[in-house]
C-alpha positions in Angstrom: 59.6 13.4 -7.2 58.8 11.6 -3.9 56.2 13.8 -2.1 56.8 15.6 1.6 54.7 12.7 3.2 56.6 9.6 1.4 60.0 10.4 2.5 62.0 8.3 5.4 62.7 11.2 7.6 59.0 11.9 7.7 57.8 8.4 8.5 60.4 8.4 11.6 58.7 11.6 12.9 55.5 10.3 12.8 56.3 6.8 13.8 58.2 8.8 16.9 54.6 11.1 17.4 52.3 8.5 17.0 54.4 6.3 19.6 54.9 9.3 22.0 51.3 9.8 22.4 50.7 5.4 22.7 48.7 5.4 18.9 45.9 7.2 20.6 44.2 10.3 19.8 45.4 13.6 21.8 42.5 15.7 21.1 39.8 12.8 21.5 42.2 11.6 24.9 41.7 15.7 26.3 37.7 15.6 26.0 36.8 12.1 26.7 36.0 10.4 23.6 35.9 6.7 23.3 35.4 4.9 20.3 32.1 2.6 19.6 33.6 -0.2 21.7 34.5 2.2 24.2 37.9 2.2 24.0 40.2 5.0 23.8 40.3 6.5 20.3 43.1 5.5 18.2 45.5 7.5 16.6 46.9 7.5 12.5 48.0 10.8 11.9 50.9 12.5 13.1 49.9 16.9 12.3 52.2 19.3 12.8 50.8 21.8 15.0 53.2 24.6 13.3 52.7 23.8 10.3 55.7 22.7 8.4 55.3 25.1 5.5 55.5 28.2 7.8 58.4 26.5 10.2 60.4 24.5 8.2 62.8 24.4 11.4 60.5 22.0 13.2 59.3 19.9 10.6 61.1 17.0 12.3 60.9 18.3 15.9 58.9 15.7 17.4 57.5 18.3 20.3 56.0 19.8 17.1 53.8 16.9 17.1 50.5 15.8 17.7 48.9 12.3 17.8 45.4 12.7 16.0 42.5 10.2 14.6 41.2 11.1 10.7 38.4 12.9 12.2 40.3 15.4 14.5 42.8 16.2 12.0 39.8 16.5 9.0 38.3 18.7 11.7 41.6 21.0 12.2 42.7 20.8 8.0 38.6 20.5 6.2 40.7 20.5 3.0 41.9 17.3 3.7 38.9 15.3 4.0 38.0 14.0 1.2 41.3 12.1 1.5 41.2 10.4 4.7 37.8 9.4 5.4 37.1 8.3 9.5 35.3 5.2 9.9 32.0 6.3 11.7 34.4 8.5 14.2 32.8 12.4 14.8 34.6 14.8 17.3 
C-alpha cells in the first residue's frame, strides 16, 4: 500500500505550499533566521497545521499549509526527528 506521503495528490499540495511560501521557511522567515550563509532559510516540508488525521477535510487545502525547514517542523512533531535530520539548522 502506497503510504499517505507517496501519493500524487499529496506531492501537488506540497509542491503548491512549498511554492506559495517561495521554498523558504515561514517560521524561520517570522523571527529572523538566516541560514549560515546568511540567507533566508529554506524550506522542504510542507506541515499541515490541522493536522490531517483530525481534519481530513483540509488535507489538500493548501491554506492548511505551512512552508517549514527540518528543524522547525522536528521542533513542532519531536516524534519525527529521527527521520529528517537538519543539516546544522537550530530554531
Amino acid at each position: 500500500m502506497t503510504s499517505f506521503y507517496q501519493k500524487s495528490r499529496h506531492k501537488q499540495w506540497r509542491e503548491k505550499v512549498l511554492k506559495r511560501a517561495k521554498f523558504l521557511c515561514e517560521e524561520c522567515a517570522k523571527y529572523g533566521r538566516v541560514d549560515a550563509d546568511g540567507l533566508p532559510v529554506r524550506a522542504t516540508i510542507a506541515h499541515h497545521v490541522k493536522h490531517a488525521d483530525e481534519f481530513p477535510e483540509l488535507r489538500y487545502d493548501v491554506r492548511n499549509g505551512q512552508a517549514l525547514c527540518a528543524a522547525c517542523h522536528n521542533k513542532l512533531h519531536p516524534e519525527k526527528a529521527a527521520k529528517i535530520s537538519p543539516p546544522g539548522h537550530r530554531p
